[in-house]
LOZA-768905 format. One record per residue (C-alpha): residue in one letter; y, z, x. Coordinates in steps of 0.02 Angstrom, whole numbers, padded with zeros to 5 digits, always signed. Last residue first. Example, Ala and Ser with C-alpha at 12.3 -4.5 7.8 and 13.67 -1.06 7.14 Angstrom:
<atoms>
S-00053+00357+00684A-00225+00390+00615
</atoms>
This chain:
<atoms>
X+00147-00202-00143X+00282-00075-00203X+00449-00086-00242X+00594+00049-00227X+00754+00042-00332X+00862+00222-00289X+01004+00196-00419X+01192+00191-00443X+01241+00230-00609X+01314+00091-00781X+01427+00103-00926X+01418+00315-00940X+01397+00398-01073X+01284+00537-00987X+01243+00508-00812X+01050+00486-00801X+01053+00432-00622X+00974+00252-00595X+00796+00256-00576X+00738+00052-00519X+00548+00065-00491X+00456-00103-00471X+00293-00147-00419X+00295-00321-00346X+00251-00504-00363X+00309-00627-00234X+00427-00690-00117X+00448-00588+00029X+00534-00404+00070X+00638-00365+00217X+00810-00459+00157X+00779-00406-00015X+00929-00269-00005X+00988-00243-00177X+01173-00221-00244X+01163-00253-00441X+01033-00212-00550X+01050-00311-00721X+00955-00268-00881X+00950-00397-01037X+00985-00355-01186X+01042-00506-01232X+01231-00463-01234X+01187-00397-01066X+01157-00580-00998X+01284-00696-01059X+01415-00572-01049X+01364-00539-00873X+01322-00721-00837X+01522-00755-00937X+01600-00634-00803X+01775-00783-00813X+01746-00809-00624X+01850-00742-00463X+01722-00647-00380X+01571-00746-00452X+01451-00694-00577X+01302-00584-00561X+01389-00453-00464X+01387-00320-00305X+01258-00423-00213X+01060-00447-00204X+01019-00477-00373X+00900-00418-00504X+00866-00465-00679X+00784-00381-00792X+00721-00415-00962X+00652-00618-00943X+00613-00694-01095X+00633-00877-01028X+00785-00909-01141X+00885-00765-01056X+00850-00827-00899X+00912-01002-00923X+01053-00939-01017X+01107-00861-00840X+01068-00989-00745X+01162-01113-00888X+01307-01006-00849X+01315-00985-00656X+01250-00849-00569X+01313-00786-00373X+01311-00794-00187X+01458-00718-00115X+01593-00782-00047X+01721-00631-00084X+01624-00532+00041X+01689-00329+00033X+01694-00290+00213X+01565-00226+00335X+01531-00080+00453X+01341-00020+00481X+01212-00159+00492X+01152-00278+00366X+01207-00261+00199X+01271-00434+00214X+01111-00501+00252X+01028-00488+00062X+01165-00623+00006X+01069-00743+00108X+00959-00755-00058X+00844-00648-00152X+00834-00644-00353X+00742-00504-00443X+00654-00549-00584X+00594-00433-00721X+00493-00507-00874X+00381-00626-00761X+00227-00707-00866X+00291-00891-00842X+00274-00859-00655X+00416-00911-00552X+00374-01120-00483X+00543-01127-00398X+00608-01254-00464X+00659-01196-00666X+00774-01055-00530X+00863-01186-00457X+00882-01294-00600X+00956-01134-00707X+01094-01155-00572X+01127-01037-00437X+01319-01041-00358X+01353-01044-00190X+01336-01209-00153X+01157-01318-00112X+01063-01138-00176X+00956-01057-00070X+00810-00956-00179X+00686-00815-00139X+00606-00759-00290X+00563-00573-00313X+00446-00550-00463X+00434-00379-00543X+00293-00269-00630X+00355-00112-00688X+00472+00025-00705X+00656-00024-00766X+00622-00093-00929X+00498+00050-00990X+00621+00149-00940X+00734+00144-01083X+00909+00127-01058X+00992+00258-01142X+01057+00374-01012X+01150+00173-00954X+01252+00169-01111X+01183+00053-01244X+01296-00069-01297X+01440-00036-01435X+01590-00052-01332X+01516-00209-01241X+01559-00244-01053X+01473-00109-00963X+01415-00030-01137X+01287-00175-01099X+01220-00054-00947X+01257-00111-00771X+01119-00028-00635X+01184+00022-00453X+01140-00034-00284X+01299-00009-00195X+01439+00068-00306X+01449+00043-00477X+01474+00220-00566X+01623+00243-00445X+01610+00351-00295X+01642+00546-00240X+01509+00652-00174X+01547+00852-00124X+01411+00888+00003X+01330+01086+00056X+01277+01126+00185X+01232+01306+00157X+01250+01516+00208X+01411+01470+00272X+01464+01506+00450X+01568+01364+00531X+01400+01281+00584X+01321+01309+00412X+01451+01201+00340X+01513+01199+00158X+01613+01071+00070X+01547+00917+00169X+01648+00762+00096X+01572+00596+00064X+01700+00486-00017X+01645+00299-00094X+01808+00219-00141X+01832+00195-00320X+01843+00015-00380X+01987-00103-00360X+01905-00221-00254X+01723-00198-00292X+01647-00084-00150X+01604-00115+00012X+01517+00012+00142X+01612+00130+00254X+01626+00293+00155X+01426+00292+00139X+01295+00240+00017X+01150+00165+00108X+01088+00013+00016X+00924+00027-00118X+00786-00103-00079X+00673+00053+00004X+00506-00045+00019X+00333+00032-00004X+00169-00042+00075X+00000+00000+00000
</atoms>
């Protein structure tokens, strides 16, 4: 059995959605200047590194993310490796790649995964990202997870229609995973984001297992 960590490190340094909170890590107590703990004070927006959107996200009447049922976010998952011609994934992309017609959670790795590499980094406007139709093209296929490997589904500068597109179907999204150390193929998934009541989304520890 082999078990991959897909979750980023959360620290002051990483990247964060331009106008999000920034991540703070502050140590409260010390037991080198004579408290009886260590003790952390954590400060970060609900979206920060890997981190789940619930519909409430973007729809006032969606489920909030301590309603998300787990049966969605535990199970079997497909990662599919794909390098799109630009930087946008089309629902031809994805109808190429020969993913199983069984797959209900698919998590998407490109050269988006390498950004999380290493310590220091900034925010990457560039990124690799959904279009429309892939977006439709997911929802029509049945699929109720989707994963990708940077801070959004759509583009930087686009009109969020994959998240609208997506979440309005009740379909999951994980945002901020690390495939670059896992292949294509079929996996165990187990995505726990924190149970933070009312909340639109929660970072989460997202492990899979082969």
């Amino acid at each position: 059995m082999q078990i991959f960590d897909v979750s980023v490190r959360i620290s002051p340094q990483m990247p964060v959605w331009p106008g999000d909170p920034p991540v703070q890590i502050e140590r409260v107590a010390s037991i080198n200047k004579g408290d009886p703990v260590n003790l952390t004070r954590l400060s970060l927006g609900a979206h920060a590194g890997t981190h789940v959107d619930a519909p409430y996200h973007f729809f006032e009447e969606g489920l909030k993310i301590d309603q998300l049922p787990l049966s969605t976010l535990i199970g079997s998952a497909y990662i599919l490796e794909v390098h799109p011609k630009e930087r946008m994934i089309t629902a031809t992309d994805l109808g190429s790649l020969g993913l199983p017609s069984t797959a209900q959670r698919l998590l998407i790795k490109t050269d988006n995964s390498h950004l999380w590499e290493g310590e220091l980094f900034e925010f990457e406007r560039d990124f690799i990202h959904l279009g429309r139709e892939a977006a439709r093209w997911i929802v029509k296929r049945g699929i109720k997870l989707i994963g990708v490997d940077y801070l959004s589904v759509d583009s930087f500068s686009g009109d969020k229609v994959a998240h609208h597109t997506l979440l309005e179907a009740g379909v999951v999204i994980i945002e901020g995973l690390n495939l670059s150390h896992v292949a294509q193929g079929v996996y165990q998934l187990y995505c726990l984001p924190l149970r933070i009541v009312d909340s639109d989304g929660a970072p989460a520890r997202v492990v899979l297992i082969k």
